[in-house]
C-alpha positions as CSV (number, residue, x, y, z in Angstrom):
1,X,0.0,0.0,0.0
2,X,3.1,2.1,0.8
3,X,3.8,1.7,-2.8
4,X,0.3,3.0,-4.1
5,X,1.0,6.1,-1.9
6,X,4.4,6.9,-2.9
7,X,3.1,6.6,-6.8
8,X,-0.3,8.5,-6.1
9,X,1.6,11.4,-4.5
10,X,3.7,11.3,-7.7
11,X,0.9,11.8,-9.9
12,X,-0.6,14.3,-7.5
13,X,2.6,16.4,-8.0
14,X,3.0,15.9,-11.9
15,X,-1.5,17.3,-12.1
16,X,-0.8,20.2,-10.1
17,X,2.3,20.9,-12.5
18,X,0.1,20.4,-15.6
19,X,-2.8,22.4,-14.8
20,X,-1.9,25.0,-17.1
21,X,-1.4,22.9,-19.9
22,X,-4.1,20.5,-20.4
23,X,-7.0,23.0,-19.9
24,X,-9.2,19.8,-20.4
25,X,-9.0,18.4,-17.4
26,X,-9.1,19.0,-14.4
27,X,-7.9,16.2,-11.9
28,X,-8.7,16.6,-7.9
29,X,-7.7,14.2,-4.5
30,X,-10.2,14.2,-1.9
31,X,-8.4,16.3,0.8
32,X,-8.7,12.5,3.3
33,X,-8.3,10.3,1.0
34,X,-5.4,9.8,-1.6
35,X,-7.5,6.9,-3.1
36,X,-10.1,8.8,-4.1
37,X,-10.2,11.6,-6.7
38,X,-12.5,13.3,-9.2
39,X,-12.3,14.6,-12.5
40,X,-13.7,17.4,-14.5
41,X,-13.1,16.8,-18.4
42,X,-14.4,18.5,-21.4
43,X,-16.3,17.0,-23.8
44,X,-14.0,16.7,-27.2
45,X,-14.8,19.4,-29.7
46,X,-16.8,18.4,-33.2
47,X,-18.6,15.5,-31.0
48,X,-22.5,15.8,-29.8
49,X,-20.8,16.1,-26.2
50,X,-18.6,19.8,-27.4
51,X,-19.4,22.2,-24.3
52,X,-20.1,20.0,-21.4
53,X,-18.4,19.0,-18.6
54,X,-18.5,15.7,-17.2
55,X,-17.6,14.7,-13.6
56,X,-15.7,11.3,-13.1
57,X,-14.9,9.5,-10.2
58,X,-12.2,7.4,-9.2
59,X,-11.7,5.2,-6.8
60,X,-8.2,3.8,-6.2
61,X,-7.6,0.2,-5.2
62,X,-4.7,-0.7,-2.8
63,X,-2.6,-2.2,-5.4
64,X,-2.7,0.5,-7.7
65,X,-0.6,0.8,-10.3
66,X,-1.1,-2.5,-10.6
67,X,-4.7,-2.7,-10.8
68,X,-6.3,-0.1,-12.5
69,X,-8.4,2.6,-11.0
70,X,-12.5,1.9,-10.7
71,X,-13.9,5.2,-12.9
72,X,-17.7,6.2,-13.0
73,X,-19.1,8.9,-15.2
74,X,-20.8,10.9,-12.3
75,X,-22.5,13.1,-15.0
76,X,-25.2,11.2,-17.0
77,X,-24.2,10.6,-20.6
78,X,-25.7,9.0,-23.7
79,X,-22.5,6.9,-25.0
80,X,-22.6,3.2,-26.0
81,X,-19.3,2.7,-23.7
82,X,-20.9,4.3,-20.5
83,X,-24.1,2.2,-18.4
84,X,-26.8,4.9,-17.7
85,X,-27.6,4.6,-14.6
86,X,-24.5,3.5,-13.3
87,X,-22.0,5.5,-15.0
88,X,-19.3,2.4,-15.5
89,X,-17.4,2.7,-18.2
90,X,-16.2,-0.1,-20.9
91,X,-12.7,1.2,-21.8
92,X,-10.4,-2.2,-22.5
93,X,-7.4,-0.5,-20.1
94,X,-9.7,-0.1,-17.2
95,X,-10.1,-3.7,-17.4
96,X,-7.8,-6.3,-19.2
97,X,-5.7,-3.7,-21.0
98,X,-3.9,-1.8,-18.4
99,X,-0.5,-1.2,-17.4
100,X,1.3,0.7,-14.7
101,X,2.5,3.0,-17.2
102,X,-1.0,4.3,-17.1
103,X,-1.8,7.5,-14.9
104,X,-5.4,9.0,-14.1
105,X,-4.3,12.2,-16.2
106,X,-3.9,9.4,-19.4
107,X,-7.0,7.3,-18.4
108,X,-9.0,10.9,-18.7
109,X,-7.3,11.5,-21.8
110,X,-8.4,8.0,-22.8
111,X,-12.2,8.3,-21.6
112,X,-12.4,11.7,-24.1
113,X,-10.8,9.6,-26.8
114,X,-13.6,7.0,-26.2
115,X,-16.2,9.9,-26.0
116,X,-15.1,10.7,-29.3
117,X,-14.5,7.5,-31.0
118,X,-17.4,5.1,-29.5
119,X,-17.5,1.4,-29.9
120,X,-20.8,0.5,-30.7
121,X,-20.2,-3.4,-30.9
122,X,-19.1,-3.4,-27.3
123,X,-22.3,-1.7,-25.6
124,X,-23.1,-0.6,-22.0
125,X,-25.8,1.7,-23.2
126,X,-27.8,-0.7,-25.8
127,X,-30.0,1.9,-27.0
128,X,-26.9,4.1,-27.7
129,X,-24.9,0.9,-29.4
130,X,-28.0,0.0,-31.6
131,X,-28.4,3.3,-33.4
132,X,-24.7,3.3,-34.1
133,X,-25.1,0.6,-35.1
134,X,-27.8,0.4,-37.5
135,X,-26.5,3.4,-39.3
136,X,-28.7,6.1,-37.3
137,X,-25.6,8.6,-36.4
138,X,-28.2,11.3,-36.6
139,X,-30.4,9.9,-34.1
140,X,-27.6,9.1,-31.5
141,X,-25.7,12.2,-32.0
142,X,-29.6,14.4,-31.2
143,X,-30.0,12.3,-28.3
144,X,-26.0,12.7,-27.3
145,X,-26.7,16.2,-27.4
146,X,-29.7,16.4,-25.5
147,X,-28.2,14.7,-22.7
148,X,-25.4,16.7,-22.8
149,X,-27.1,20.0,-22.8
150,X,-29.6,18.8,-20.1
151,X,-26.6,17.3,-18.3
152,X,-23.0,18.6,-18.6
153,X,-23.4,22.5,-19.7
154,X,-23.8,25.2,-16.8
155,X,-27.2,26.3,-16.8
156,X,-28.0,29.5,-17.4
157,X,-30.6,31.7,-15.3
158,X,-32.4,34.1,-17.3
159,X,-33.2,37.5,-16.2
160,X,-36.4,39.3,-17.1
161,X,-37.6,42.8,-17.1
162,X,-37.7,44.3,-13.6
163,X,-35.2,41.6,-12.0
């Protein structure tokens, strides 16, 4: 556990130094808990998800990096890659594909690359896989969007004369 520590402390150093430079995303430890942190990543431009933000959350195990990091999408989204309801995410490095030489800044950069290039023949969300993949881009990308806008984007109060 020492070990998982030593290495999370690491990457806490190498996020605070890269704040600056990768503007889309924005990494955070719980202030009691190293093995815990969330995420705040922008959704990749020229994709139904442009202009949100999505919350992730991470939870560390004990043997990290050897076993990868649990992630949820805390932020509802309309992917085929992403469960609904319970935000788990089917990403082949979170599961038999990872490596040490992953870090939670590359496994957000990874999750916007998914959010960008979904797999529709691997599907968490069936009713997002099955209009991939019966050709109906349209109707997922509306439906992407909708969830996005009603999900990920700040909302906006309107004022009104006399306010």
């Amino acid at each position: 556990m020492q070990a998982s520590r030593t290495r999370l402390f690491k990457e806490y150093k190498e996020v605070q130094r890269e704040k600056a430079i990768d503007s889309d995303i924005q990494l955070v430890c719980d202030d009691t808990n190293i093995f815990k942190w969330t995420a705040l990543i922008k959704g990749p431009s020229e994709t139904p998800y442009e202009g949100g933000v999505f919350q992730l959350a991470f939870a560390i195990p004990e043997h990290y990096p050897l076993q990868p990091p649990q992630v949820l999408f805390l932020t509802k989204i309309f992917h085929p890659n992403v469960h609904f309801k319970t935000g788990e995410i089917c990403l082949d490095i979170l599961k038999n594909a990872w490596s040490p030489a992953w870090t939670l800044q590359s496994v957000c950069r990874a999750i916007i690359a998914l959010m960008a290039h979904p797999e529709p023949d691997s599907p968490l969300n069936c009713d997002s896989g099955n209009l991939l993949r019966s050709g109906d881009v349209r109707g997922y990308q509306t439906m992407a969007r909708m969830y996005t806008r009603l999900a990920a984007m700040p909302k906006k109060r309107f004022l009104f004369v006399g306010d």
